[in-house]
N, C-alpha and C positions, 0 to 999 in steps of 0.2 A: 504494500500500500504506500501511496506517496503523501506528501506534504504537498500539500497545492497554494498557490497565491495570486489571486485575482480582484478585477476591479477596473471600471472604464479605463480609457486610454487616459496616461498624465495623473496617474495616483503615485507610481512608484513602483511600481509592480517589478519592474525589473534591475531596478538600483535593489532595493531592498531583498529581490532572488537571489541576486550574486553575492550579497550581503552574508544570505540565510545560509547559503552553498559552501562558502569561506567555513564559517561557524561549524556547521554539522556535515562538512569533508563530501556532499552529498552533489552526484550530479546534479544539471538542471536538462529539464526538456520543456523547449519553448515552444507552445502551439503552434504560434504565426509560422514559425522556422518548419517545423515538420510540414505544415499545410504549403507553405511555398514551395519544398525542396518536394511535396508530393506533385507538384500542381495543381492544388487544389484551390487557389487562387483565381476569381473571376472577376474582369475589369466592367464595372458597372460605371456608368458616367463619372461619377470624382470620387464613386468609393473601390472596392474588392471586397466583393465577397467572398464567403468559403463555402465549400459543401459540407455542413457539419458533420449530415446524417457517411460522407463517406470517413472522413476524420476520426468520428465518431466511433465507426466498426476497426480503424485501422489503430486507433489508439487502443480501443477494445482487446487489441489480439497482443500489445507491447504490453513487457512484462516493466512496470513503473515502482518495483519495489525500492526503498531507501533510493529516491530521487523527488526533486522537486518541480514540480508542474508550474507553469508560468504561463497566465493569457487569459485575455478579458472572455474567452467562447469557453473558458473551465466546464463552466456548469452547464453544457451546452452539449460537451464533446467526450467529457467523461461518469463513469459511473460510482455510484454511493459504495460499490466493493472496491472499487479501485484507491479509494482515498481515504485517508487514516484524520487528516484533517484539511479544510480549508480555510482560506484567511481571506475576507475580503477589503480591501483597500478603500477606505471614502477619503473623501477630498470637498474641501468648499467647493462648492458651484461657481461661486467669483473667482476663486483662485484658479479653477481649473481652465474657467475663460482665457485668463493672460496665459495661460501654459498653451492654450489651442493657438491663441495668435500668433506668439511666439514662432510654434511650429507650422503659420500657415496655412493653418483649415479655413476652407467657406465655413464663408455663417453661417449655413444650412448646417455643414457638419458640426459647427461650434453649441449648434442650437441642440441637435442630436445628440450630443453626446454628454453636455450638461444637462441637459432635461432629463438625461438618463439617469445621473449621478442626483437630482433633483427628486426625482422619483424614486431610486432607489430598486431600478430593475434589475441590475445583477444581484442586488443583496436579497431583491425577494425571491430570485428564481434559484439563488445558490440556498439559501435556509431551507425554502421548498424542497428542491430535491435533498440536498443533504443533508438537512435537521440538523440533529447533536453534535454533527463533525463541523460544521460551520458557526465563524467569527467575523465580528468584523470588528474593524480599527477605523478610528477616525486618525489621519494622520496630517491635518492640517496644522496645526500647533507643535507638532515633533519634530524635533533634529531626526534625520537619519540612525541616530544610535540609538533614541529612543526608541523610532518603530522598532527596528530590531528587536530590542530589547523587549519589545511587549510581544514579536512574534514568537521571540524565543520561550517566554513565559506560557502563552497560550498551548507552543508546541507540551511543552513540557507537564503545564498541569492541566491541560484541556476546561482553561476557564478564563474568564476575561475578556468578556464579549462586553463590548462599547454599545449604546445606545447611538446613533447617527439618524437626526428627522432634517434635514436640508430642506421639506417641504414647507415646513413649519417657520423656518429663519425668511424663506423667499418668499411665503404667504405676510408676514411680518413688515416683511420691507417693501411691501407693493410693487414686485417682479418678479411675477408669472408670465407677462411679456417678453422680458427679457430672457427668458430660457425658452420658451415656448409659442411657436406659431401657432396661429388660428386663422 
């Protein structure tokens, strides 16, 4: 079973893998990378998609013991036997904005992808399937040593799950427009 770490694009998912990797000597297998180097990659107007349901079967048959899974399609591509625990990654809605720009996204995407982290759809579809074995972290306030140090913690005593409602802060602040088209 692996350790898995997921969470929209621009949490840290993957500073904080190779972080995890260092610590516990443990490979990583990055979704995106497996799906690209499969071809599983499909060029959609300004995004790529994957075929999850192929990923899905192909991750299915990889043996992922004492390794760490890394990729926002986690909950999406792998199964409740295959994973010992998951860690989901939140992030401010605001903060994650200047991290899209930064890197370039349309606003379309920028709108996607915060609305997502707004809503909170990987964290409900990773609880969902994975119940017990899923966490999440709010990692907008922490250094880098910190998240570690709380995934290490989680790993370790399977507790310490953060409360994360972004819905509630952006209802607050009167911008629901601003994450989300109508």
């Amino acid at each position: 079973m692996s350790i898995v770490i997921t969470g929209n694009p621009g949490v840290g998912k993957h500073t904080i893998t190779k972080k995890i990797s260092e610590k516990l000597n443990f490979p990583i297998v990055d979704i995106n990378i497996v799906a690209k180097e499969l071809g599983l990659f499909e060029k959609n107007e300004n995004t790529n998609d994957v075929d999850t349901k192929k990923l899905a079967k192909i991750l299915g048959e990889r043996k992922l013991n004492d390794t760490i899974v890394v990729g926002h399609l986690a909950p999406y591509v792998l199964e409740k036997n295959q994973v010992k625990i998951i860690i989901i990654l939140r992030r401010n809605p605001y903060d994650l904005e200047l991290v899209y720009k930064e890197r370039n996204y349309l606003e379309i995407k920028i709108k996607e992808n915060t609305g997502s982290e707004v809503l909170g759809i990987i964290m409900h579809d990773t609880i969902e399937k994975f119940e017990e074995k899923a966490f999440q972290i709010d990692v907008s306030k922490k250094n880098i040593q910190q998240v570690v140090e709380k995934v290490l913690e989680i790993i370790s005593k399977k507790e310490g799950n953060e409360e994360v409602d972004w819905l509630n802060l952006v209802t607050k602040n009167n911008d629901l427009e601003k994450f989300f088209t109508h």
